[in-house]
C-alpha positions in Angstrom: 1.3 6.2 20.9 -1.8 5.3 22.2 -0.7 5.0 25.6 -0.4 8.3 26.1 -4.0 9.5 24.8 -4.6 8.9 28.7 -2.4 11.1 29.8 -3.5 13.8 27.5 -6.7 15.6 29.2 -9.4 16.1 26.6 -11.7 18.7 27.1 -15.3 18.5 27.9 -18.5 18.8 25.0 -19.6 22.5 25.0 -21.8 23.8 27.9 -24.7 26.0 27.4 -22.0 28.8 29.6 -18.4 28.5 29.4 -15.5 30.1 31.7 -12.3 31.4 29.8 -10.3 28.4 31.0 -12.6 25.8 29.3 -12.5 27.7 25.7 -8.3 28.4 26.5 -8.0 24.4 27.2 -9.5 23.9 23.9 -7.8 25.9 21.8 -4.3 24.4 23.3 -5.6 21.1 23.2 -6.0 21.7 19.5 -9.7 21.6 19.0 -10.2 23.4 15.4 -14.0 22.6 15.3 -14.7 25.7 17.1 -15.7 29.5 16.7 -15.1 32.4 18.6 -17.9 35.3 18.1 -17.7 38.7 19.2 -20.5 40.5 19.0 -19.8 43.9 20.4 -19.5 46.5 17.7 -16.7 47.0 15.3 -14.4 49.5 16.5 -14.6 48.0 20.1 -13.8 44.7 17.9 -10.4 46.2 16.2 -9.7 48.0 19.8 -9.0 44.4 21.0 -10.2 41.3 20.6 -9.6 37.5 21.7 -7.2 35.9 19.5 -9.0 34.3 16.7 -12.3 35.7 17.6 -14.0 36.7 14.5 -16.4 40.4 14.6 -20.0 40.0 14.1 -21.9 42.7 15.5 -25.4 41.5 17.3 -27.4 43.5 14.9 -25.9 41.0 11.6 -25.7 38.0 13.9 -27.8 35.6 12.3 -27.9 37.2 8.6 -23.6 36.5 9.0 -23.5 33.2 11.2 -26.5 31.5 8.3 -23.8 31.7 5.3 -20.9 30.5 7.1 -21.4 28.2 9.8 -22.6 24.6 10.1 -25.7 24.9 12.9 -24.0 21.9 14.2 -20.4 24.1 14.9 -19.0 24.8 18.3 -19.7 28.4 18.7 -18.4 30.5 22.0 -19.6 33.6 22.0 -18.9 37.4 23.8 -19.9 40.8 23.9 -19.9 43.8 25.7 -21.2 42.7 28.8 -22.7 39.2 30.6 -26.8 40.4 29.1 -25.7 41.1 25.4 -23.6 38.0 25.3 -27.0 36.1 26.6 -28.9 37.5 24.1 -26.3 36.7 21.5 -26.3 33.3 22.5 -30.6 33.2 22.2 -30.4 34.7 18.9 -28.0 31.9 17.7 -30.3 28.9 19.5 -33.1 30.3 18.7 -32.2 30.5 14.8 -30.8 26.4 14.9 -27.6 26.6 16.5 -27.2 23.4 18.6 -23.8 24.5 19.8 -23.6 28.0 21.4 -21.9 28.6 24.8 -21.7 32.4 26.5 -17.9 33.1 27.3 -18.7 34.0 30.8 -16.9 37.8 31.5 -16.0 38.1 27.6 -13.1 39.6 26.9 -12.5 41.3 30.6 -12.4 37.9 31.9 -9.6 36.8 29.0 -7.4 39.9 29.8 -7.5 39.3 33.5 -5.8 36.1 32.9 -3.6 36.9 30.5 -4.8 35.4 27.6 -3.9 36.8 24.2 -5.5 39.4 22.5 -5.2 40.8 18.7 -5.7 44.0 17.9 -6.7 45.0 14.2 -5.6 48.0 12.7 -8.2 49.5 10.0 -6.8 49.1 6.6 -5.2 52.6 5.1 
């Protein structure tokens, strides 16, 4: 078996900025020590959203990420635009996050290539 680890392309540590590709050829390499953020607001969140991403609006962004991740975690992270996912990405650093990488274009960037997307429907 191990013969074939060389065949099998493993992806690169996190960068401080990240293009759709890199985070796509870690989640099919398999990579589960990773989190998506998306930090625009709620309702853009359920519009559509990258698969697996989880909704943490800017404004709660350290008060949510301090309970439930590891400041050590992989964390890619979007929003509305290339500034807010900068900021985002400072907030995280700047509170201990080690790991933090801006999903360059967010989730225009992920739709342009095709990419799934989830959509979540508010609960009746």
């Amino acid at each position: 078996m191990s013969a074939f680890l060389g065949l099998i392309p493993t992806p690169g540590p996190i960068q401080p900025q990240s293009r759709v590709y890199d985070l796509k050829a870690r989640l099919d390499w398999g990579e589960p020590a990773l989190t998506i953020v998306d930090v625009r607001d709620r309702q853009d969140f359920n519009a559509c959203h990258i698969t697996g991403a989880v909704s943490i609006p800017l404004g709660n962004l350290v008060v949510q990420s301090s309970g439930n991740f590891e400041l050590d975690r992989d964390i890619y992270v979007y929003g509305e635009t290339d500034d807010e996912t900068a900021i985002a990405a400072t907030t995280l650093r700047d509170a201990g996050y080690t790991h933090v990488s801006e999903l360059r274009g967010g989730l225009a960037a992920w739709k342009a290539v095709s990419y799934p997307v989830e959509v979540t429907t508010p609960a009746a």
